[in-house]
TITORTOR-250229 format. One record per residue: residue number from 1; residue in three letters; x, y, z of N, C-alpha, C, O in turn. Coordinates in pm, whole numbers, plus 50000, padded with zeros to 5 digits. Layout:
<atoms>
(NUM, 'ALA', (X, Y, Z), (X, Y, Z), (X, Y, Z), (X, Y, Z))
...
</atoms>
This chain:
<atoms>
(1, 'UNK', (50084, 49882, 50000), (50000, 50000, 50000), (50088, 50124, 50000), (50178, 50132, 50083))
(2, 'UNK', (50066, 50228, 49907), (50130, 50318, 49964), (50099, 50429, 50032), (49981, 50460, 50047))
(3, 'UNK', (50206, 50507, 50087), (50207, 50573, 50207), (50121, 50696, 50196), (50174, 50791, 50138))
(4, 'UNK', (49989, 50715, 50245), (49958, 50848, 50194), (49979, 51033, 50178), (49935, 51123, 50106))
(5, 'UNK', (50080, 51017, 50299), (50162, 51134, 50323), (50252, 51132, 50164), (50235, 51222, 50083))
(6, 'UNK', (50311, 51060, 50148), (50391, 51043, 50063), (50334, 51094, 49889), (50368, 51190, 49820))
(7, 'UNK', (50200, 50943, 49856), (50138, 51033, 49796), (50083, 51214, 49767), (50075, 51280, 49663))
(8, 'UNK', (50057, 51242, 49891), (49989, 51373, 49905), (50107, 51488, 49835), (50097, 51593, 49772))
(9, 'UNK', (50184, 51430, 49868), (50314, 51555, 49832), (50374, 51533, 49705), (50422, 51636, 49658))
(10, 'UNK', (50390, 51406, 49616), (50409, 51385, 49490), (50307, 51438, 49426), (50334, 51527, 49345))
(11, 'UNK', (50133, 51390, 49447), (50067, 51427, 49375), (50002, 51587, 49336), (49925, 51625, 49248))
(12, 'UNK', (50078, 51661, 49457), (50123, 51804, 49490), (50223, 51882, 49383), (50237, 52002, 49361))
(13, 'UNK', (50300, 51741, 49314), (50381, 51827, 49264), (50370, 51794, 49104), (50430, 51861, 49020))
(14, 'UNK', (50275, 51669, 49066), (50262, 51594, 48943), (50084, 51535, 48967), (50107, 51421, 49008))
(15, 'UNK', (49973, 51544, 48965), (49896, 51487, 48995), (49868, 51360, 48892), (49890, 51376, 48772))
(16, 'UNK', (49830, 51260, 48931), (49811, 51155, 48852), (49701, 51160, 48757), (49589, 51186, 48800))
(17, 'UNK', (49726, 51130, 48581), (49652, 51128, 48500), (49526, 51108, 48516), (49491, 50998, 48558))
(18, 'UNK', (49454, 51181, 48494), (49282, 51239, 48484), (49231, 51229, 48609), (49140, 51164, 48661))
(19, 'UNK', (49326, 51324, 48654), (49288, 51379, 48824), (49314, 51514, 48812), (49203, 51565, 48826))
(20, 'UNK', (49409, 51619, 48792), (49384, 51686, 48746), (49488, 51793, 48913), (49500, 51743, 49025))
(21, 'UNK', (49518, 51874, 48889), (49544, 51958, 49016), (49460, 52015, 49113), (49389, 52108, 49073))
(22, 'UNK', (49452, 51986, 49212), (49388, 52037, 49375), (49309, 52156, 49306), (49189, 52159, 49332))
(23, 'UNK', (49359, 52256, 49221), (49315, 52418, 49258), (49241, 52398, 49086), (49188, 52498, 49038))
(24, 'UNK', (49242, 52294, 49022), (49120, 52323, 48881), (49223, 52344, 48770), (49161, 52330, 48664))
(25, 'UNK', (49333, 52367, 48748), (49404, 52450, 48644), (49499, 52313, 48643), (49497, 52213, 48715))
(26, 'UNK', (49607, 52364, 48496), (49661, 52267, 48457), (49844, 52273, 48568), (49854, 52358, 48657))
(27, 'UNK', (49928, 52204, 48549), (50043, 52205, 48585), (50107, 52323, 48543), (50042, 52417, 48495))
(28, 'UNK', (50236, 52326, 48557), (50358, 52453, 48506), (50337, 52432, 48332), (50296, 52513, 48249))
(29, 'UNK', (50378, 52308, 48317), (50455, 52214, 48183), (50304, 52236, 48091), (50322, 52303, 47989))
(30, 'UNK', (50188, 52197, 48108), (50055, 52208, 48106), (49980, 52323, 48030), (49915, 52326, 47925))
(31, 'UNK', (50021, 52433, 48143), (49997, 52587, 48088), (50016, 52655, 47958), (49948, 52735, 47893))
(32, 'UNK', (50166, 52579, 47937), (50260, 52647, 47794), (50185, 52617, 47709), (50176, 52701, 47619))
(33, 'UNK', (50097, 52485, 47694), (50056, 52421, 47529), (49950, 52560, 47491), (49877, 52640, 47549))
(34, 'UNK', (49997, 52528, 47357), (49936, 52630, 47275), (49979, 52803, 47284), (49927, 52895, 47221))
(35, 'UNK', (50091, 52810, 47382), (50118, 52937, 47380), (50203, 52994, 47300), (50316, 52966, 47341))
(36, 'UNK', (50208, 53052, 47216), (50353, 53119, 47102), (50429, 53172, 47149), (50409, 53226, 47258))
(37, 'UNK', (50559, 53178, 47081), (50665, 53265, 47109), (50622, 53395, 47168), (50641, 53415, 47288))
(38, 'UNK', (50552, 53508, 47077), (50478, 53565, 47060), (50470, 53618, 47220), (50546, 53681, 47293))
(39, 'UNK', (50329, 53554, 47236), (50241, 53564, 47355), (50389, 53521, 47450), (50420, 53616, 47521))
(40, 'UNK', (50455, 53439, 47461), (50459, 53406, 47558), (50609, 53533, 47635), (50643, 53555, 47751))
(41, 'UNK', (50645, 53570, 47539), (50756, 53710, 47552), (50625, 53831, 47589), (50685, 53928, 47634))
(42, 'UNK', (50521, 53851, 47588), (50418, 53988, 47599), (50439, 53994, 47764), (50405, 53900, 47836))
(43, 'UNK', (50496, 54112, 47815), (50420, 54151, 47904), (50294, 54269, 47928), (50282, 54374, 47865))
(44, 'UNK', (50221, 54229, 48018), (50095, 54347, 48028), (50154, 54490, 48040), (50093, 54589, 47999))
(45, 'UNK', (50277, 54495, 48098), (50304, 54660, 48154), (50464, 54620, 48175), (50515, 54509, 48194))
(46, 'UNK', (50529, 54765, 48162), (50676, 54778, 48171), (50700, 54718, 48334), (50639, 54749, 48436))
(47, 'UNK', (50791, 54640, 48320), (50826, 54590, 48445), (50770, 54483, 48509), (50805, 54451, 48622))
(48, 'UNK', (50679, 54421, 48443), (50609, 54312, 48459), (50652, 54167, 48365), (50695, 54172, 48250))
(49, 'UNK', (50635, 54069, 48425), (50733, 53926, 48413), (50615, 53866, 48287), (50492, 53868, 48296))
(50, 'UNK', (50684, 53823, 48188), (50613, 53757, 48103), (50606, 53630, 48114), (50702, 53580, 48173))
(51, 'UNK', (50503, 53540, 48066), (50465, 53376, 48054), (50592, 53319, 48085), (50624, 53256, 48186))
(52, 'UNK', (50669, 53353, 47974), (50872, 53318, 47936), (50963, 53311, 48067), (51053, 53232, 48097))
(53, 'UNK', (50911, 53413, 48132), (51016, 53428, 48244), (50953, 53373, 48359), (51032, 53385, 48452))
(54, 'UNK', (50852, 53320, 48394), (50793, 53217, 48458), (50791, 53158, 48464), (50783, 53100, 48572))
(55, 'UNK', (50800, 53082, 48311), (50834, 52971, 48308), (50988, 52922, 48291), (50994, 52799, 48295))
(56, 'UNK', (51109, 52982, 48273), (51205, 52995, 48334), (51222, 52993, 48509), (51272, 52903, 48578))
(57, 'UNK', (51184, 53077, 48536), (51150, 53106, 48716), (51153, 52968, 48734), (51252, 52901, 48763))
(58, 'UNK', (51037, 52927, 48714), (50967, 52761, 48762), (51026, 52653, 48707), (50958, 52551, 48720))
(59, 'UNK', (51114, 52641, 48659), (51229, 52562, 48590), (51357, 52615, 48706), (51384, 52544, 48803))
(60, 'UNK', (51394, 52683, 48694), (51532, 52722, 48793), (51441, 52671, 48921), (51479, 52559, 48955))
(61, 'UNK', (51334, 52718, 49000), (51345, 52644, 49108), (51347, 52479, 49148), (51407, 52422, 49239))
(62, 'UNK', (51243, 52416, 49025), (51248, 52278, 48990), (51384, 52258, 49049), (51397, 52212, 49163))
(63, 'UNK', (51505, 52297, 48962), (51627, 52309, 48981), (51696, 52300, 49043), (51785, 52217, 49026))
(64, 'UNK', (51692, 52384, 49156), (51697, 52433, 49293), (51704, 52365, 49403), (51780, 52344, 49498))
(65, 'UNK', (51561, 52323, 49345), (51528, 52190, 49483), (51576, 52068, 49495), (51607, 52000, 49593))
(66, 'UNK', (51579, 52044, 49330), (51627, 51899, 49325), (51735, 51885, 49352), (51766, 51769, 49381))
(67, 'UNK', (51842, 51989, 49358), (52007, 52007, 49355), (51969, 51986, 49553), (52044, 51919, 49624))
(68, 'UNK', (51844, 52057, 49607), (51900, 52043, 49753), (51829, 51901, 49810), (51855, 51834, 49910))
(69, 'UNK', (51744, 51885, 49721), (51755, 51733, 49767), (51843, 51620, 49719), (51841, 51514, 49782))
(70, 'UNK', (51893, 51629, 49648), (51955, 51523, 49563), (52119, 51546, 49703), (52193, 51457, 49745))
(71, 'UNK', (52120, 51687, 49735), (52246, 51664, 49806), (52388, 51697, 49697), (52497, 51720, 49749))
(72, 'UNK', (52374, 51697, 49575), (52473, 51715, 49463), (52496, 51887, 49428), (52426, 51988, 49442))
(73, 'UNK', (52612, 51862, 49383), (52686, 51959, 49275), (52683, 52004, 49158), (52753, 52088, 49102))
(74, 'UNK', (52594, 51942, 49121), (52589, 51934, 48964), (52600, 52085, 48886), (52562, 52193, 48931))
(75, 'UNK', (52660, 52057, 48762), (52650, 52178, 48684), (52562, 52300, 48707), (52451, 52271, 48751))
(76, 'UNK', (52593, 52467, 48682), (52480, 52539, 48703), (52367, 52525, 48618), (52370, 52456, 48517))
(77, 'UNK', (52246, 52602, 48664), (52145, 52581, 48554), (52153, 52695, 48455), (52186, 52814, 48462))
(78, 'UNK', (52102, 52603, 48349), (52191, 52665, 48187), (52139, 52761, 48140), (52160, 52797, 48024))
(79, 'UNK', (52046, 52829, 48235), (51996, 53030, 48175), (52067, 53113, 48321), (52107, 53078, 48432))
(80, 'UNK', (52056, 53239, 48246), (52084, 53344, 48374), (52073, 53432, 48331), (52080, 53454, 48210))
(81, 'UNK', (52050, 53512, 48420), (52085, 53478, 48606), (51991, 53386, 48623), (51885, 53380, 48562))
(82, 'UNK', (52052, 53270, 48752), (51943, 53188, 48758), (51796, 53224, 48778), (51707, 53213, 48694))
(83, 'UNK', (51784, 53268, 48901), (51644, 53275, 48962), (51551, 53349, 48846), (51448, 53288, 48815))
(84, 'UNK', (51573, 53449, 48793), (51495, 53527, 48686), (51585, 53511, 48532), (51608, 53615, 48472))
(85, 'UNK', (51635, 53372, 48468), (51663, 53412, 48346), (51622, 53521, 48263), (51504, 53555, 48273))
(86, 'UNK', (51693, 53579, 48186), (51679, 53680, 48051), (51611, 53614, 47947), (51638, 53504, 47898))
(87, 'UNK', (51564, 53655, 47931), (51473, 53586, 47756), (51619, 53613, 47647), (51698, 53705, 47624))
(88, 'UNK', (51592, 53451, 47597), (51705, 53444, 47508), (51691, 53538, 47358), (51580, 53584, 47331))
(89, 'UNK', (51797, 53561, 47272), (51763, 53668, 47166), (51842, 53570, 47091), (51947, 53511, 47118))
(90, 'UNK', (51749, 53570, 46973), (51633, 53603, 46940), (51548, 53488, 47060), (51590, 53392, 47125))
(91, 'UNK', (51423, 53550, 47050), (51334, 53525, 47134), (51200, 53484, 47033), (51093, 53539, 47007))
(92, 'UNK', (51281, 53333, 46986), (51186, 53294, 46855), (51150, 53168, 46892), (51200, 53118, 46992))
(93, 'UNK', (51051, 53096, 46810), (50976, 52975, 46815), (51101, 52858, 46834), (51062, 52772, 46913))
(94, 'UNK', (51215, 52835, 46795), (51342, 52737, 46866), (51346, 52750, 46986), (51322, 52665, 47072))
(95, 'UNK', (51392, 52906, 47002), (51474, 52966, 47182), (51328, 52886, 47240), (51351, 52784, 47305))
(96, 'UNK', (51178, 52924, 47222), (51081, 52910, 47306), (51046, 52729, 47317), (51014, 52679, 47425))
(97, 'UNK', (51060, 52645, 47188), (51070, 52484, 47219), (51131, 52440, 47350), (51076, 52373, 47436))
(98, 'UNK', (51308, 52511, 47351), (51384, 52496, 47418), (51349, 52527, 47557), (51358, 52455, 47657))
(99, 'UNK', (51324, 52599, 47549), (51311, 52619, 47716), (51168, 52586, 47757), (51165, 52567, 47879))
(100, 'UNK', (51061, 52574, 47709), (50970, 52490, 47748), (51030, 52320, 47775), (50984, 52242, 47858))
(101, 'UNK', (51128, 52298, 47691), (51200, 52177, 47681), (51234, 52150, 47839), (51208, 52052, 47908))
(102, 'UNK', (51297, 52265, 47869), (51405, 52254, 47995), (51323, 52265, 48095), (51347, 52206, 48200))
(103, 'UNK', (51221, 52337, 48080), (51083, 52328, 48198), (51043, 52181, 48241), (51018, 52134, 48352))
(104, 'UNK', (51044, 52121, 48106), (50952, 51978, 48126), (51064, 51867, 48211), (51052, 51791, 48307))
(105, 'UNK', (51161, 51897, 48131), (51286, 51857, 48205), (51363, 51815, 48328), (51428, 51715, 48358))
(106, 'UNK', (51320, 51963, 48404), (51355, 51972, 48515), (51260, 51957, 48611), (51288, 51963, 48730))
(107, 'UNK', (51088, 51927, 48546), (50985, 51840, 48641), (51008, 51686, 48671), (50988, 51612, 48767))
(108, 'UNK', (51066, 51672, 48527), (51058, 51533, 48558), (51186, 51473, 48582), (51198, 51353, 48608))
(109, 'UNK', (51280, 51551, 48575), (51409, 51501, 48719), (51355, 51543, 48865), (51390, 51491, 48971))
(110, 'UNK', (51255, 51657, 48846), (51237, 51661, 48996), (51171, 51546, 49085), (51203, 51505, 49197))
(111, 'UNK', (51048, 51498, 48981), (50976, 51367, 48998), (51036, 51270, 49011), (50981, 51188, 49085))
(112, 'UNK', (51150, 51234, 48961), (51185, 51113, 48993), (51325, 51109, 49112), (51386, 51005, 49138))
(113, 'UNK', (51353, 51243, 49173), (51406, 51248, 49274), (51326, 51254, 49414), (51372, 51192, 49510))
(114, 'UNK', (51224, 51317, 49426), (51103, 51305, 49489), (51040, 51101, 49484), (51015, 51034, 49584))
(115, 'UNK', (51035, 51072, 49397), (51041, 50935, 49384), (51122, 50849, 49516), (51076, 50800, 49619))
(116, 'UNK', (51266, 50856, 49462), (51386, 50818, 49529), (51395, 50868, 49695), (51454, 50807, 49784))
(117, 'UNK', (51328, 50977, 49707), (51346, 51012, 49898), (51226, 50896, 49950), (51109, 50884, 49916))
(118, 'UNK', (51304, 50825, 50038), (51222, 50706, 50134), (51151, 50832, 50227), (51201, 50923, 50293))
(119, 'UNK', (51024, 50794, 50202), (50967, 50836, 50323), (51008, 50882, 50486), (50979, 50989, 50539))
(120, 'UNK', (51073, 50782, 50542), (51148, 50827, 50655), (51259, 50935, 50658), (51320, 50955, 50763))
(121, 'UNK', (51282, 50992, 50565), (51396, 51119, 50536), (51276, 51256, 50536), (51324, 51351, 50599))
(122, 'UNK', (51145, 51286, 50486), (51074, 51367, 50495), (51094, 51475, 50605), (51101, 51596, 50585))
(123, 'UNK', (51102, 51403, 50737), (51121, 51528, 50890), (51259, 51557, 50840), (51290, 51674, 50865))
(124, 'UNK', (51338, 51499, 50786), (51516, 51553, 50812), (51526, 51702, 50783), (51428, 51757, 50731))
(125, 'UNK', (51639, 51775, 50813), (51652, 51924, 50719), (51760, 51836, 50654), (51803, 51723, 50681))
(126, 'UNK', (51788, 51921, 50567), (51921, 51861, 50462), (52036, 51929, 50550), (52010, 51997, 50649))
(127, 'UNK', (52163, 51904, 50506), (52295, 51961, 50573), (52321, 52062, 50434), (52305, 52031, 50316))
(128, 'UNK', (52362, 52180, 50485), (52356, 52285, 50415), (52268, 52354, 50372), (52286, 52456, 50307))
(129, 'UNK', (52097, 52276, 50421), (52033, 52321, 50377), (51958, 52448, 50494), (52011, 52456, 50605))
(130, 'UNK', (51862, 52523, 50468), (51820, 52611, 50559), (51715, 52564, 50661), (51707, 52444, 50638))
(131, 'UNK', (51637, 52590, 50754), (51550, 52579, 50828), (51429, 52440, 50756), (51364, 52365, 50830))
(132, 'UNK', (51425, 52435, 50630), (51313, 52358, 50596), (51294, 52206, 50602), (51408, 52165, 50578))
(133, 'UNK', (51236, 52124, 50616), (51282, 52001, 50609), (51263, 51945, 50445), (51276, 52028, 50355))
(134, 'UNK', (51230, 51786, 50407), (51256, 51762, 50293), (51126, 51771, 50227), (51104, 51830, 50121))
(135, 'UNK', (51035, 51701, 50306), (50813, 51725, 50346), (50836, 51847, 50278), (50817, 51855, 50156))
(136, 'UNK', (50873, 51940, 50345), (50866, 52123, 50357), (50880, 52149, 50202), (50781, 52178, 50136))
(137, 'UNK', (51009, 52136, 50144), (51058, 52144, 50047), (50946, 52087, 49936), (50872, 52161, 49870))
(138, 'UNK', (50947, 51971, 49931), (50855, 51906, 49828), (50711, 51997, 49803), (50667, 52041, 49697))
(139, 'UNK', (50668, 52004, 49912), (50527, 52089, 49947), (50558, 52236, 49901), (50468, 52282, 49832))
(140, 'UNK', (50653, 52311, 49920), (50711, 52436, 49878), (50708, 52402, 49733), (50634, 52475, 49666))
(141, 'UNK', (50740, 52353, 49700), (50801, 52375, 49561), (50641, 52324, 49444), (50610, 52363, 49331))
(142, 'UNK', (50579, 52231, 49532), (50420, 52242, 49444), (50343, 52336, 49425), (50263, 52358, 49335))
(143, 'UNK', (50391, 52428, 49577), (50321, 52587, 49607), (50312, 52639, 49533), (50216, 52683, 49471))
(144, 'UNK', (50515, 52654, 49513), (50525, 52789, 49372), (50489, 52772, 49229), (50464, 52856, 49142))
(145, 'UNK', (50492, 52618, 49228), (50474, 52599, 49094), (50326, 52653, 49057), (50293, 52727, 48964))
(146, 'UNK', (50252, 52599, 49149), (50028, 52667, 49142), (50095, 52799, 49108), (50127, 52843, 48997))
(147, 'UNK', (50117, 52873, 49280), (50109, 53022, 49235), (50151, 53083, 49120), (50086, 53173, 49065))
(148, 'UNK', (50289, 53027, 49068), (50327, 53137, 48913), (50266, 53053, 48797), (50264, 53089, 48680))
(149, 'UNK', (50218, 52937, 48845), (50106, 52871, 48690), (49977, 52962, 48708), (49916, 52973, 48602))
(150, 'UNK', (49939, 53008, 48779), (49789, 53129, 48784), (49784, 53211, 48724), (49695, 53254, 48652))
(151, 'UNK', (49977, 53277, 48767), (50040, 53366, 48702), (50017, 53360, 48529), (49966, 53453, 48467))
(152, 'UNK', (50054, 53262, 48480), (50085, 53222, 48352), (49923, 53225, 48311), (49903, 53322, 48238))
(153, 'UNK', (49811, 53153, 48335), (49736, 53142, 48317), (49609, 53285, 48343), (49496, 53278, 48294))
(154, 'UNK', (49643, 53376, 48406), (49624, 53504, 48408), (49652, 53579, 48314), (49567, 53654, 48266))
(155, 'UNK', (49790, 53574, 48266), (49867, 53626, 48178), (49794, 53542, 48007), (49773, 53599, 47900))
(156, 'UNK', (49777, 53423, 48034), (49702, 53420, 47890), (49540, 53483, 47815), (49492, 53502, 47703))
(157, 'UNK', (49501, 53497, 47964), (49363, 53569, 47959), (49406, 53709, 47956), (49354, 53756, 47854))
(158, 'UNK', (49466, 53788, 48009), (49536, 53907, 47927), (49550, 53924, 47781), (49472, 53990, 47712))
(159, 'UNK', (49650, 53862, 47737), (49687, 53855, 47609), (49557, 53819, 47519), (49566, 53880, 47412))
(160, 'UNK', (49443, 53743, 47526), (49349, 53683, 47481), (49254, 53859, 47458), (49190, 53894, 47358))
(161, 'UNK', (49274, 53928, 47572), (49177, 53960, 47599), (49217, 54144, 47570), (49141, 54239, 47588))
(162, 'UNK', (49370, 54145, 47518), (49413, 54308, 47483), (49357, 54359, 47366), (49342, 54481, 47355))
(163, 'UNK', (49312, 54257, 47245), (49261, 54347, 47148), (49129, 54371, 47195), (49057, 54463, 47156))
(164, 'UNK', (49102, 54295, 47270), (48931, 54397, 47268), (48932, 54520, 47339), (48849, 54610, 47321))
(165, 'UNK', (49026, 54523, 47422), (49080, 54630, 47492), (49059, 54766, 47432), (48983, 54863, 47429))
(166, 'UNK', (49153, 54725, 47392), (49172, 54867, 47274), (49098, 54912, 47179), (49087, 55035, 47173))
(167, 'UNK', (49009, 54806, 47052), (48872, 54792, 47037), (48777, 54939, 47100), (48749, 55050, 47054))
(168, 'UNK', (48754, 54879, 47205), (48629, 54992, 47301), (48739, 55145, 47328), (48694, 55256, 47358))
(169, 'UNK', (48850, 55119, 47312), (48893, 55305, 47330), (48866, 55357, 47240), (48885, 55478, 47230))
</atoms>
């Protein structure tokens, strides 16, 4: 049988086919389909984070976590600055495959490191790691992924929704 704590926090971070996520909306990886280059470089207002850089964001933390659970060294992650990559230039239908690529990527190394933690390691904190434990972490990192997928999914109802905008002025 398995453990349902255990479940609760994988399916937190991947929900199992035609179940669908806790909050109604699709995953990080999920969100992108159907979005263009295009759209996905638009922001609503100067200074505001586009689809692109969210989904970057949510890829570097994938990243992040898995590097502090895994306990490893591994190479840096391959945009920057990490936490907020730059939109690559050109900022065309390849650059955008790609890094949707690296999104999907770095879920599903996260998944299958999340996999690999035995249950009984969950209370531990990591060594080097900060105040959180490993539970904490896993659960954190499903958080951010909802909150900046709302983001993304906000942001497509924007974009959907600017020519009519302008239209009525």
């Amino acid at each position: 049988m398995r453990d349902p704590i255990r479940t609760l926090l994988a399916e937190n971070v991947q929900p199992r086919p035609g179940r669908g996520s806790w909050h109604g909306g699709p995953t990080a990886v999920g969100a992108l389909r159907g979005v263009s280059p295009e759209q996905a470089a638009w922001t609503p207002a100067p200074g505001r984070k586009s689809i692109w850089q969210l989904a970057l964001h949510i890829a570097y933390w994938k990243y992040a976590v898995r590097r502090r659970l895994e306990g490893g060294s591994e190479s840096r992650f391959p945009r920057g600055p990490a936490n907020w990559p730059r939109l690559p230039r050109p900022a065309d239908a390849n650059a955008w495959a790609q890094d949707r690529l690296l999104l999907k990527q770095e879920h599903e190394r996260l998944l299958a490191t999340i996999a690999a933690i035995p249950l009984r390691r969950y209370c531990e904190t990591l060594p080097r790691g900060k105040r959180w434990t490993i539970g904490e972490m896993i659960l954190g990192i499903a958080q951010h992924d909802a909150y900046h997928t709302g983001q993304i999914q906000l942001l497509k109802r924007l974009w959907a929704a600017r020519g009519r905008h302008e239209a009525r002025r």
